[in-house]
C-alpha positions in Angstrom: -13.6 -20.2 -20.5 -10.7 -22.7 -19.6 -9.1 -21.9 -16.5 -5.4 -22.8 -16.8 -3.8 -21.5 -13.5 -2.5 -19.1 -11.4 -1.9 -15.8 -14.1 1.0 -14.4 -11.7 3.7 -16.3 -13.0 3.2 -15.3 -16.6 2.8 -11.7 -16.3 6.7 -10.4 -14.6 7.9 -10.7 -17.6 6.0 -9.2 -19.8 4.8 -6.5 -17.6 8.6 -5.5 -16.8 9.2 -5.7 -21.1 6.3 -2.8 -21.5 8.1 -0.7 -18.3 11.0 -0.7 -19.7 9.9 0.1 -23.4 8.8 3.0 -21.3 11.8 3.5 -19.6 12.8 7.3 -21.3 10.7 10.0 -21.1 10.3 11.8 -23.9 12.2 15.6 -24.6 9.9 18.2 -24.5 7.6 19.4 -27.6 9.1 22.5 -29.4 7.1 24.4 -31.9 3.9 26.8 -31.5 0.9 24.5 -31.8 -1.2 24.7 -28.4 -4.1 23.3 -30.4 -6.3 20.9 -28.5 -4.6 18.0 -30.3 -1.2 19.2 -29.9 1.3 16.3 -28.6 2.5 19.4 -26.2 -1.1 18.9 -24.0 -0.3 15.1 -23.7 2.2 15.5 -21.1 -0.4 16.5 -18.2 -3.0 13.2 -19.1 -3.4 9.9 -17.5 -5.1 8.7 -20.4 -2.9 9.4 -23.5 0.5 10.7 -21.5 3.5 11.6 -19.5 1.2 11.3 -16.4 0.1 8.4 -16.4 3.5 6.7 -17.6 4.6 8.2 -14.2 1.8 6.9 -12.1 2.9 2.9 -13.3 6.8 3.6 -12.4 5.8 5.1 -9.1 3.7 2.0 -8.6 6.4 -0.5 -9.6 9.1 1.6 -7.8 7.4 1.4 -4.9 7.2 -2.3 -4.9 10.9 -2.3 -5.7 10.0 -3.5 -9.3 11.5 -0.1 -11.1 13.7 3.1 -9.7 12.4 6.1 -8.3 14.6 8.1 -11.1 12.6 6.6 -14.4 9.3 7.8 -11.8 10.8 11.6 -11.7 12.1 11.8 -15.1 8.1 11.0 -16.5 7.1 13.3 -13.6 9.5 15.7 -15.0 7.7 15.6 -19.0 4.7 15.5 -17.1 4.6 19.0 -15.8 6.7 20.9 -19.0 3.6 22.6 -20.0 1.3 25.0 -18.3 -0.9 22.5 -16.5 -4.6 23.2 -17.2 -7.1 24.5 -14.1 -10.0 25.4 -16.1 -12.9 23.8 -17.6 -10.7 21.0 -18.8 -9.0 19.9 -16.0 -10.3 17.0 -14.6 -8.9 13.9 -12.8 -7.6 12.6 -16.4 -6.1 15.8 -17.3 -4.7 18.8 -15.7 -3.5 20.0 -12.7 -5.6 16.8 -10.7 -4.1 14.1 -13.0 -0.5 15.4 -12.5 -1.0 15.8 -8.6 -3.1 12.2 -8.3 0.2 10.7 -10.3 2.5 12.7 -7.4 1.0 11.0 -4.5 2.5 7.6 -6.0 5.3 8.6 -8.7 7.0 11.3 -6.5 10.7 9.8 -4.9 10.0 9.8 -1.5 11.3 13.3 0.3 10.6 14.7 -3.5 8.3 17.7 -5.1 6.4 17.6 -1.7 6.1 21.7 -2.4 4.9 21.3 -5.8 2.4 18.7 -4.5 1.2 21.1 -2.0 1.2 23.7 -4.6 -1.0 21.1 -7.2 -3.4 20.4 -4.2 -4.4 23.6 -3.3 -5.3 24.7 -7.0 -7.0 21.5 -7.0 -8.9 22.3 -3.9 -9.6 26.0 -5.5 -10.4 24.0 -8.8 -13.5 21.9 -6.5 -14.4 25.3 -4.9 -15.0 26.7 -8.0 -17.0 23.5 -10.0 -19.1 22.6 -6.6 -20.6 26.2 -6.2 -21.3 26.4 -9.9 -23.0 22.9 -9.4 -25.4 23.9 -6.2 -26.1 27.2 -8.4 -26.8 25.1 -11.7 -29.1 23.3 -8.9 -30.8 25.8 -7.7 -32.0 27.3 -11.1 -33.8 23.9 -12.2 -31.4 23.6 -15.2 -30.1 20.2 -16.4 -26.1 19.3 -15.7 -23.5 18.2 -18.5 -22.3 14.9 -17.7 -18.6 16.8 -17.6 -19.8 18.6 -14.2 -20.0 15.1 -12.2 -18.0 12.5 -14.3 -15.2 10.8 -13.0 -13.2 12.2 -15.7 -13.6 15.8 -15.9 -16.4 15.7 -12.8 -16.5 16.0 -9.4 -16.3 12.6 -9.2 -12.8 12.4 -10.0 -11.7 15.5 -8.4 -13.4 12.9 -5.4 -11.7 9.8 -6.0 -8.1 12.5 -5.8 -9.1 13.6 -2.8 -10.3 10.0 -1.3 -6.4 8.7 -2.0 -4.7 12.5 -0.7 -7.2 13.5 1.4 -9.3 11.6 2.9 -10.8 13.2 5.9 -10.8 17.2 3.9 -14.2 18.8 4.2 -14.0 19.1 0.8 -14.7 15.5 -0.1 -17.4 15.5 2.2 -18.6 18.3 0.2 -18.7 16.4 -3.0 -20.6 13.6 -1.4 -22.9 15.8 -0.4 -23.2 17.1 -4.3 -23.7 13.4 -5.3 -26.6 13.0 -3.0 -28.1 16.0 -3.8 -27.4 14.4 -7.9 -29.5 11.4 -7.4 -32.7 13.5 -5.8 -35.4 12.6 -9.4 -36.8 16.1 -10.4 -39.5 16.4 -13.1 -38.8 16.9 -16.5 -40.7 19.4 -18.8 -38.3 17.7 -21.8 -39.7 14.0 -20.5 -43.6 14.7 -20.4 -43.1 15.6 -16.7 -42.0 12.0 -15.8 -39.6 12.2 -13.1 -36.1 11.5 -14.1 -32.8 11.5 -12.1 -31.0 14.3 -11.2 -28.2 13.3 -13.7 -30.1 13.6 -16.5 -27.8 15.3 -18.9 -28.6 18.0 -21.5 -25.1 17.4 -23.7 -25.1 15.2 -26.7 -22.0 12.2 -26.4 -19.2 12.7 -28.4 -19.9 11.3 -32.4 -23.6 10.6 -31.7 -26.5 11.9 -34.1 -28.3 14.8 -31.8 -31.7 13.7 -32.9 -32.4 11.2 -29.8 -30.4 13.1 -27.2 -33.1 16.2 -28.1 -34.6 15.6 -24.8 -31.6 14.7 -23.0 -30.5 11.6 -21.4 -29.0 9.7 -18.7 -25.5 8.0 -18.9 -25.2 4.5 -17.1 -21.3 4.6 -17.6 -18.7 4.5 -14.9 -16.8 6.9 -17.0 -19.2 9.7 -17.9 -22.3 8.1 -16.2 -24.0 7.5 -13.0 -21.7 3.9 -12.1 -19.0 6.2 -11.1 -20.5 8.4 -8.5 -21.9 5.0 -7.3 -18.4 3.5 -7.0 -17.1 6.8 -5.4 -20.6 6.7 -2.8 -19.8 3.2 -1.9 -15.9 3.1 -1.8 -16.5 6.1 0.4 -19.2 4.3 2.9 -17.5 1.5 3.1 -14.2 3.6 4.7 -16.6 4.7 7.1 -16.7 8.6 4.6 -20.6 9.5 5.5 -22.4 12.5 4.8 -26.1 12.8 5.2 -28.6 11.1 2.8 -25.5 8.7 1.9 -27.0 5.3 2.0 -30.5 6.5 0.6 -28.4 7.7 -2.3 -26.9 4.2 -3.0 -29.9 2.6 -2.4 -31.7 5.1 -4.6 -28.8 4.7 -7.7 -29.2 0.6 -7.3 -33.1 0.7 -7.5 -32.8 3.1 -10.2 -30.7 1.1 -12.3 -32.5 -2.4 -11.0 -35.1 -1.0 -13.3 -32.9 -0.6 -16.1 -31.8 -4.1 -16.0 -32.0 -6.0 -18.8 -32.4 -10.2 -18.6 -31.1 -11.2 -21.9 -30.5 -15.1 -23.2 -26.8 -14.7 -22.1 -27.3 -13.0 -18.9 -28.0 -9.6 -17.3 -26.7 -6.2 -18.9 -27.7 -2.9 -19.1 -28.0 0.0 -21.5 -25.2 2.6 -21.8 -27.8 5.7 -22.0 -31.8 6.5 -21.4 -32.9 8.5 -23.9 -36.2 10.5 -23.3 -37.9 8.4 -26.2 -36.5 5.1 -23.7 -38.0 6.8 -20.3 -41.3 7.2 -21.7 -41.5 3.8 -23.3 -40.3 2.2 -20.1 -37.7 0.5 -22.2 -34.4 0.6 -23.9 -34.1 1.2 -27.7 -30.4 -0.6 -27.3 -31.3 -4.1 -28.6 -28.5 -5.9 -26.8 -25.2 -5.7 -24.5 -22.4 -4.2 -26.2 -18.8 -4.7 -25.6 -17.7 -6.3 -22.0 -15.6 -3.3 -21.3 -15.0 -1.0 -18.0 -16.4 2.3 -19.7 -19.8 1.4 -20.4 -19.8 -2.4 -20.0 -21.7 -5.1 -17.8 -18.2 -5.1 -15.9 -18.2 -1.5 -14.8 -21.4 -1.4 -13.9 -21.6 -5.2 -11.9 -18.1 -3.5 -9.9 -20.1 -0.3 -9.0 -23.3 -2.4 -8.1 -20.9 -5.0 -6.2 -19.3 -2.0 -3.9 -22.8 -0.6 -3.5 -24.3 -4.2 -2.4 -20.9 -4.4 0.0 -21.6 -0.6 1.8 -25.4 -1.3 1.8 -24.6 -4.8 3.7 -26.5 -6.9 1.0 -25.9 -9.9 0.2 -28.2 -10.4 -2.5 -28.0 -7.6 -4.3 -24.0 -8.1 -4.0 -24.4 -11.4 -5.6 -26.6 -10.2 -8.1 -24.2 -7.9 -10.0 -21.8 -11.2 -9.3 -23.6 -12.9 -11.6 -24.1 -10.5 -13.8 -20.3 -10.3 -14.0 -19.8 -13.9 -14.4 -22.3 -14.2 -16.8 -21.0 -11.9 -19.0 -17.3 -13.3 -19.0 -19.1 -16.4 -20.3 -20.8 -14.4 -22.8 -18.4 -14.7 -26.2 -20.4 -12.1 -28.1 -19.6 -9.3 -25.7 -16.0 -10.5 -25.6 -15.4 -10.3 -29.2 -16.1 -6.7 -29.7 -12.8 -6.0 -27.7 -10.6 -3.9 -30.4 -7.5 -3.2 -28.2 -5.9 -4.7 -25.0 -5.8 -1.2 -23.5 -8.3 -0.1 -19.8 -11.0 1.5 -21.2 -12.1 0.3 -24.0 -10.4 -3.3 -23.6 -9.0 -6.2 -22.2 -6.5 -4.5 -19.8 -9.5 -3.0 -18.4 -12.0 -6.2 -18.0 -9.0 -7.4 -16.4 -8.2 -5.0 -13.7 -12.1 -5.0 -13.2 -12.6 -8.6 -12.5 -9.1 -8.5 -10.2 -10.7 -6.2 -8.1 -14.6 -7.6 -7.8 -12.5 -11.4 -7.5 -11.2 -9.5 -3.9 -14.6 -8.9 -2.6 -16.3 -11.5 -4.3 -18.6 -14.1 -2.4 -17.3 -16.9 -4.3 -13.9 -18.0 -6.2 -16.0 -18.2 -9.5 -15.2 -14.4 -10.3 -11.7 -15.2 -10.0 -11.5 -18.4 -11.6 -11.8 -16.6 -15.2 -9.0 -14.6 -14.8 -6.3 -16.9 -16.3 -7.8 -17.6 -19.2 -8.9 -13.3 -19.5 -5.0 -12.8 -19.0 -4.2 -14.9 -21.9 -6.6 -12.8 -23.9 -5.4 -10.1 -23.0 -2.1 -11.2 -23.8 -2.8 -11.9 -27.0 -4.7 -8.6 -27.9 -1.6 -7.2 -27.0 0.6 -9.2 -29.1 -1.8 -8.7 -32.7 -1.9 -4.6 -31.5 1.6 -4.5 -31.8 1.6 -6.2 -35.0 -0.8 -4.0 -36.4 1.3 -0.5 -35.2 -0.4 0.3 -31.8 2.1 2.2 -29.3 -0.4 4.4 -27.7 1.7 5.1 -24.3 -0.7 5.8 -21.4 -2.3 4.3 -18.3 -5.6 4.5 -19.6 -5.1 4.3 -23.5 -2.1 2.8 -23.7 0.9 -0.1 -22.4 1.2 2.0 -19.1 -2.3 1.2 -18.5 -1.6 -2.9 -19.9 1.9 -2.8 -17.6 0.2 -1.2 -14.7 -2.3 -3.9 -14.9 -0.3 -7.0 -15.2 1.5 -5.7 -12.2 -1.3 -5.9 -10.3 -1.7 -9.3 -11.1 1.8 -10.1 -10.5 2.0 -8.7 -7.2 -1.2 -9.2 -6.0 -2.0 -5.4 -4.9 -3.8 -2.9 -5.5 -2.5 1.0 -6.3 -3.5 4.3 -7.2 -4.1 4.0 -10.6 -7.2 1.8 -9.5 -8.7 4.5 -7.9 -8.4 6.6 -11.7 -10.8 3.7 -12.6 -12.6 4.2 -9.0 -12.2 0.3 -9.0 -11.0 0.4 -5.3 -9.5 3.0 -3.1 -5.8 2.5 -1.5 -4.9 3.1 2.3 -4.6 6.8 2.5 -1.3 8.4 1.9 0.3 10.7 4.1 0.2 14.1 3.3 3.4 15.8 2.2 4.7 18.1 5.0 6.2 21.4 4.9 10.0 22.1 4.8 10.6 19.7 2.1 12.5 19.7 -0.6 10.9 21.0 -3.8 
């Protein structure tokens, strides 16, 4: 890939044109559909909504790129709906994306009471999910990936509480979950082999049951293993320690060492075991897929990176290095990119490689980000050609904006830690006496 400069330059512009397109929240949904699919629901997610949008204009306000008042009128859309505490909150959606989007959207001296107000049905909402968890433990049954995935999970609710709350009990108690996650336990459904404690019972969204009979385990930093990982090692490495902590890193890293796949173009792994793949000690995926954050080579090489940097080793950090190089050299996996957005696409190889470039042991991570920028760029360009105006950080221009700003400026934010790419310094909490 050629590497034609510094990216900073070339990305003010364009990241400033998607803000502003961005600029007016939208009046609130009338009518009576509170289906799942209603645009009403959108409002309260990072990925698809209001949220989200909120989260980038805190970040640029805050850097005195945007105004506090675009910030608080997204904030404002954000929370015109019932926000959801149940079984579909999670950090994405809900109650925890809206308060995760108030520790950077809010105007300073702002909604401090409705933060404190968001927080503790947050930290009732991790009460809840954390003794259903030990329970589900306790009874020898299998999890869903939904009870530990950085979306929905405990994982996410950890990653909010790493950036609001650092030194609660409760995010020690979450580490302590993910500890006791990664202890293997035999497997009736796997011919008593021992799988991890992750091993899901729950079928992924538009997959044929049939191989997912005997359940599986997800190697995903969005619904797998790679993000409690990421949220174990961003943790350790802010000194965050609960017992077993470093035998659970090391145990994740050896557990997907064996997983590793050594392929003509470089290393890459699977993005499930299947029972049928445990057994035969191999994958039944023929090859890597896309280069993306989700499920990608550069999702899991970050998480394996942060691991290698808690753990103090060198070799394994370099390792996941060049796993990451390798596949950014690898135009296969970069030509099954179909959007410029973070999850599935470039926006979020981008952000990925901006944040392992930091840590990295050598400028060759970095050096491919000029010419991923101008990808990106691109992808951007032929979306819009073609009709795409999804809106949100994860899904949509928020998410491309949000990401270019980064680049711009040179810093990380909040919205990195919905990716549980890197953790910011802690915020302060909001105090009482406020105004609302």
């Amino acid at each position: 890939m050629t590497v034609v400069g510094d990216p900073r330059p070339r990305t003010a512009t364009i990241a400033a044109r998607l803000a502003d397109a961005l600029a007016v929240s939208p009046p609130p949904e009338t009518g009576n559909d509170r289906s799942p699919s209603s645009p009403r629901w959108q409002g309260q997610s990072l990925a698809e909504g209001a949220a989200g949008v909120a989260l980038l204009h805190g970040v640029r306000a805050s850097s005195c790129h945007g105004d506090w008042d675009t910030a608080d009128g997204w904030l404002t859309a954000a929370a015109s709906e019932d926000l959801s505490a149940g079984s579909s909150a999670g950090l994405w959606f809900g109650a925890p994306a809206l308060a995760l989007a108030l520790t950077a959207a809010a105007p300073p001296g702002r909604h401090q009471h409705a933060a404190q107000r968001l927080h503790a049905a947050v930290e009732r909402l991790v009460e809840r999910r954390l003794t259903a968890a030990h329970a589900r433990i306790e009874a020898g049954e299998r999890p869903v990936r939904a009870e530990f995935d950085l979306v929905r999970g405990l994982t996410g609710l950890g990653a909010y509480l790493a950036v609001r709350d650092p030194d609660s009990e409760q995010l020690r108690q979450i580490l302590a979950y993910l500890v006791r996650l990664t202890e293997p336990v035999p497997a009736t459904d796997t011919a008593g082999l021992a799988a991890p404690g992750w091993w899901t019972i729950d079928v992924p969204t538009t997959a044929p049951p049939g191989p997912f009979a005997g359940g599986h385990a997800d190697l995903g930093m969005a619904h797998g293993i790679a993000g409690p990982l990421a949220l174990l090692a961003l943790t350790h490495r802010r000194g965050i320690l609960v017992p077993g902590h470093t035998m659970a890193l090391d145990w994740i890293c050896r557990w997907l060492d064996v997983w590793r796949q050594d392929g003509p173009a470089g290393p890459w792994w699977p993005e499930r075991i299947t029972a049928h793949d445990l057994l035969a000690g191999r994958p039944t995926q023929p090859g890597p897929g896309r280069a993306s954050w989700c499920y990608g080579t550069p999702g899991l090489a970050r998480a394996q990176q942060l691991a290698a940097i808690a753990l103090a080793d060198p070799t394994r950090q370099q390792r996941a290095e060049d796993a990451l190089i390798a596949c950014l050299t690898n135009p296969a996996q970069l030509a099954r990119f179909v959007d410029p957005a973070i999850c599935h696409g470039w926006a979020g190889l981008v952000a990925t490689v901006r944040c392992a470039a930091t840590d990295a042991r050598s400028h060759q991570v970095g050096s491919h980000l000029p010419g991923l920028v101008d990808q990106l760029l691109h992808s951007l360009d032929t979306a819009h050609g073609t009709g795409w105006r999804l809106t949100g950080l994860i899904d949509g221009s928020a998410g491309i904006a949000a990401v270019l700003h980064a680049l711009m400026t040179d810093t990380g934010a909040v919205w990195e830690t919905a990716l549980l790419l890197d953790l910011p310094p802690a915020l302060p909490a909001p105090r009482a006496g406020d105004s609302p």
